[in-house]
N, C-alpha and C positions, 0 to 999 in steps of 0.2 A: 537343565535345572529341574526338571520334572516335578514332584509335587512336594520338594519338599518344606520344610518350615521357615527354610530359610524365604524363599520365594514370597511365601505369605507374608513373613514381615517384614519382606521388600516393598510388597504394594501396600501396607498400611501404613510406611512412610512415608513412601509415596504421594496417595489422598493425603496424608495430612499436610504434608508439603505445599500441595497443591491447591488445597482449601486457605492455606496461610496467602498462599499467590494470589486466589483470586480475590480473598478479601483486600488485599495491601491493592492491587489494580484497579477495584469496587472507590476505593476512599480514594488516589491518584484521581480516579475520572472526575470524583467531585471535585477537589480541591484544582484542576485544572477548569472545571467548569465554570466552578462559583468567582476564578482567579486568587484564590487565598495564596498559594503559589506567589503569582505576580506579586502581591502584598510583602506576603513574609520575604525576597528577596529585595525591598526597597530601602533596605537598613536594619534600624535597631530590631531585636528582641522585640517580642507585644506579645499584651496576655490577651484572652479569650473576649475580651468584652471591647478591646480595643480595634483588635481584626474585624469582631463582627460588625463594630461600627463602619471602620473603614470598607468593608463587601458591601454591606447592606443585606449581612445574613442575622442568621438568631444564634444568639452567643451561646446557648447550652448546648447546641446542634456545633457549635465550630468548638467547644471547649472539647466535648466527645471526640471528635476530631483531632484536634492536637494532639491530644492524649494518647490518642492511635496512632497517628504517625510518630509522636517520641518514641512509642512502645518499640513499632519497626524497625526504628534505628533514619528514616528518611530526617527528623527533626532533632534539635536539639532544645535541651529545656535549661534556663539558666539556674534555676532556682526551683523544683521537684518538689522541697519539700514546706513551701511557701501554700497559702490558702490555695484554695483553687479557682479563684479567678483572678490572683495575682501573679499565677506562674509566670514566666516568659519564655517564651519561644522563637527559634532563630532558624532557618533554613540556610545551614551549611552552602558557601561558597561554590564549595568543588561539586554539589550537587544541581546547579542551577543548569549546568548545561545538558546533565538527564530529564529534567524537568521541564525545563523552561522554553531551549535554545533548541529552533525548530530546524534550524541547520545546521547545528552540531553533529558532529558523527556518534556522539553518545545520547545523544537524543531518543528517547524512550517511552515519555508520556503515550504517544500516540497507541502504545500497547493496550493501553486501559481501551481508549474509544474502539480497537479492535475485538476486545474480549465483551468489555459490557452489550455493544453492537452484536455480536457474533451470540450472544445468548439471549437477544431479544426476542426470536421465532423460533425455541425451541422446539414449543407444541408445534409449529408448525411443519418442523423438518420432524418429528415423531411421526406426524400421520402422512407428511412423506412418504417415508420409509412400508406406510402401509397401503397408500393405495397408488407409487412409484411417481408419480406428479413432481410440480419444483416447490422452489419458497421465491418471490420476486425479491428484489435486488433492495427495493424500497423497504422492505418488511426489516432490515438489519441495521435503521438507523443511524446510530454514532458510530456502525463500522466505517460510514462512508468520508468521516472525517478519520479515521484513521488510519485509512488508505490513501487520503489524501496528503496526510503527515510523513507516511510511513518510507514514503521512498523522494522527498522533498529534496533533499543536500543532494542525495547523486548524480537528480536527473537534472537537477540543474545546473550541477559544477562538474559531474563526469561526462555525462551524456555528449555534449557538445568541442568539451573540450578532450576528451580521450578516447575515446568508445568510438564514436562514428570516423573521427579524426584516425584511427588506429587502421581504417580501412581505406589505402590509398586511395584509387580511383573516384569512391564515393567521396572522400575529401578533396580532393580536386575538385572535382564537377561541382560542390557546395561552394567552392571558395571562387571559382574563376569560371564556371557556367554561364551561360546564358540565360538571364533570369532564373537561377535557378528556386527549386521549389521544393517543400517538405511536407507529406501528409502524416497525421497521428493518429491511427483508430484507437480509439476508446480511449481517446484524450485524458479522461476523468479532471484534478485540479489545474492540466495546464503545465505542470511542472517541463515534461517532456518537451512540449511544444515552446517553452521558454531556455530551456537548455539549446536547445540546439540554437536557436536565432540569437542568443546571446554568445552562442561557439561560431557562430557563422553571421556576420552582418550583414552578407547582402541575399539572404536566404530569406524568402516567403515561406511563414508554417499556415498548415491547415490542420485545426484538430477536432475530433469529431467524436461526440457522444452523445445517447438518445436519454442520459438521466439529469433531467434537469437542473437538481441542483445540483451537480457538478458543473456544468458547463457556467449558472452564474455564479459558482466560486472560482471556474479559470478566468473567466471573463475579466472580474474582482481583482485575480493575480495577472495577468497579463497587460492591465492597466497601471496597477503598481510599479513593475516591472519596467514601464517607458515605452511598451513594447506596440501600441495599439496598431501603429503603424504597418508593421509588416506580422503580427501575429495574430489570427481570424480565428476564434471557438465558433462552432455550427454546431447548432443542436440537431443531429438530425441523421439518419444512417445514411453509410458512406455510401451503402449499395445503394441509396436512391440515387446518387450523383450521374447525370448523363455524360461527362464530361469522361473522358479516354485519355490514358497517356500522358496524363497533365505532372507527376510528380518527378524529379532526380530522384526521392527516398520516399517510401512509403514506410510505416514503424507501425510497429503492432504490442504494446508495452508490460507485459504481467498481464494479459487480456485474454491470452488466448483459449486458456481452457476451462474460462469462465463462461464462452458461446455455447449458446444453443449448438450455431451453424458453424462451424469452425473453418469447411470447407468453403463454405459461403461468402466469408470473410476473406479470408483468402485469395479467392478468384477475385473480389473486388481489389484488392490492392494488386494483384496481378495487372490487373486492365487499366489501373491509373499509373502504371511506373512505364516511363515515358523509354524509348528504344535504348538498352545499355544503362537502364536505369536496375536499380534493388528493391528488392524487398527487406525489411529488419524486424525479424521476430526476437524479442529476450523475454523469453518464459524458466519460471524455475529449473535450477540445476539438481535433476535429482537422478537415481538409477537407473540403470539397464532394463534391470529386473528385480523383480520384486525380494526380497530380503527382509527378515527380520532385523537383523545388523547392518541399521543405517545411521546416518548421523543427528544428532540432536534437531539440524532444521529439518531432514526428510522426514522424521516423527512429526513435528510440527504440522510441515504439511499435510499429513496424510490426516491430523486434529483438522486442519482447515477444509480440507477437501470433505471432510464427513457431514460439517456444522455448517458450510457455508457455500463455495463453491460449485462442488456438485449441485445442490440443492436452487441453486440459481440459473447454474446451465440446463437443468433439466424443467426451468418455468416456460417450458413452450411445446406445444403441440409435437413435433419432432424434433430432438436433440440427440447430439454425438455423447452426450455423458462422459465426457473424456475427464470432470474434476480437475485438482490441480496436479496429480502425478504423471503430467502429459510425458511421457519419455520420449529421448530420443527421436525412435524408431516410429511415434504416433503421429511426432510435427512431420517427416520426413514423407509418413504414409499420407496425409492431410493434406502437403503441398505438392504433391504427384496426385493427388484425384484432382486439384484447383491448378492443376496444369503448368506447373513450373520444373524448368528443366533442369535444376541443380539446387542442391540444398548445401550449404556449407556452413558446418561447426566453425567459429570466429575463435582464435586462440585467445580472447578472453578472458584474464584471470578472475574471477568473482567467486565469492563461497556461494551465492545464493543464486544466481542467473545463469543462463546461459545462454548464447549470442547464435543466431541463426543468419546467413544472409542466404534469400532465395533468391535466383534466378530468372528472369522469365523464358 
């Protein structure tokens, strides 16, 4: 492409593209905050003065609002050319389950909590980048509900019932074991940890993360769930645990190249998977090698890995800085220093994961 005119007026569509995005994400975050969302899909059309009553917002703040989502195309407006605080405004049917329906497969929102969260510490990933330090994990806010959204349906309707199930042996041992048992590092909302004991009923989960509010948002979902009984959130690192050997499955879940210690983590679920037992890494599916010519998610990633991931892995005195384009070749090298004898790619079909089971 090299420098020519055309290229230039590719990236100034580009940004403006992208500035349209992130204003339209900016307005989603609120309107899922404030619930104008939940409102607007509880029936009729309502103008600006009626939603605000029903939120308990301020009607010239939510009129500006509507106004902005009709613009987008997200809203429908019945009547446009009516005063302006008699408009009417309707949220589209077929959009409720991008919006709303937090286990829908079209389910979307959570994008906003990603991006507005993901720009909360930029200064602080800026002077990063100058004196090589992290950003903590706390500094990123509403990321944390959007990574709690963001893989909600899978893990609790794939996970359990296709994925781990997909791997004979380990499906035995889960279904017809001897007390059998499941550990989750880096638990975060629970989902993980509620997938599988809902795919396995006579299976004990243990799931563990040192960020507090997540553990009392699993806590929160794991009670909901019916589940209190045989599913245990621990606030707490797994590597404090003295206990050996104790899991059928240890699961490591979109976690891993967010470590400081990656190896660290590893050898801990090493020592907890009980003789003939696994390990289960599923960390992003991305390339061999590096490439310009990658697909819309490995861009993505590599957006994440700049703004967020890295910058988290690298909050500690010593880290692997491995960010989220962990290839291949890095989990493989990672689970050979943390002393396991076999790494095997899962023929798991997924555009976005990719399925590890380690060996001890």
């Amino acid at each position: 492409m090299g420098d020519s005119p055309s290229r230039r007026a590719e990236l100034v569509e580009r940004i403006t593209d992208a500035t349209l995005g992130s204003l339209l994400l900016y307005t989603i975050y609120i309107g899922d905050e404030l619930g104008l969302y939940e409102v607007l899909a509880e029936g009729d059309a309502l103008t600006s003065v009626t939603l605000a009553e029903r939120t308990g917002t301020d009607e010239r703040y939510v009129r500006e609002w509507l106004e902005q989502q009709a613009v987008t195309g997200v809203l429908d407006v019945d009547d446009e050319h009516a005063a302006a605080t008699e408009r009417r405004f309707r949220l589209p049917s077929a959009l409720e389950p991008v919006l709303l329906e937090q286990e829908s497969v079209h389910y979307m929102a959570q994008q906003a909590h990603l991006v507005v969260g993901g720009a909360q510490p930029l200064d602080d990933v800026v002077a990063a980048f100058r004196t090589g330090g992290g950003v903590p994990y706390d500094a990123y806010g509403p990321l944390r509900e959007g990574q709690a959204r963001t893989n909600r349906a899978e893990m609790r309707y794939r996970l359990g019932t296709e994925w781990v199930p997909s791997i004979p042996d380990v499906d035995d041992t889960l279904k017809s074991g001897d007390s059998p048992a499941v550990a989750d590092i880096g638990c975060g909302a629970g989902w993980a940890c509620i997938g599988i004991a809902e795919g396995y009923p006579d299976v004990a989960v243990d799931g563990f993360d040192i960020d507090g509010p997540s553990v009392e948002r699993a806590r929160e979902n794991v009670t909901a769930a019916g589940l209190d009984d045989r599913v245990t959130i621990h606030e707490r690192d797994a590597g404090s645990l003295a206990a050996e050997q104790s899991y059928d499955l240890v699961t490591a879940i979109e976690v891993l190249h967010d470590l400081s210690d990656p190896v660290g983590v590893l050898r801990t679920m090493r020592r907890l998977v009980r003789p003939g037992g696994s390990a289960l890494v599923v960390d992003q599916r991305v390339g061999e090698t590096f490439s310009t010519d990658v697909s819309l998610a490995e861009e993505m990633m590599y957006g994440w890995s700049v703004v967020h991931c890295l910058p988290v892995g690298r909050d500690a005195d010593h880290s692997a800085a491995t960010g989220t384009i962990m290839r291949e070749r890095t989990v493989r090298e990672y689970a050979d220093e943390a002393g396991f004898e076999d790494v095997e790619v899962l023929p798991i079909e997924h555009d976005g994961f990719r399925f590890y089971r380690l060996t001890p």
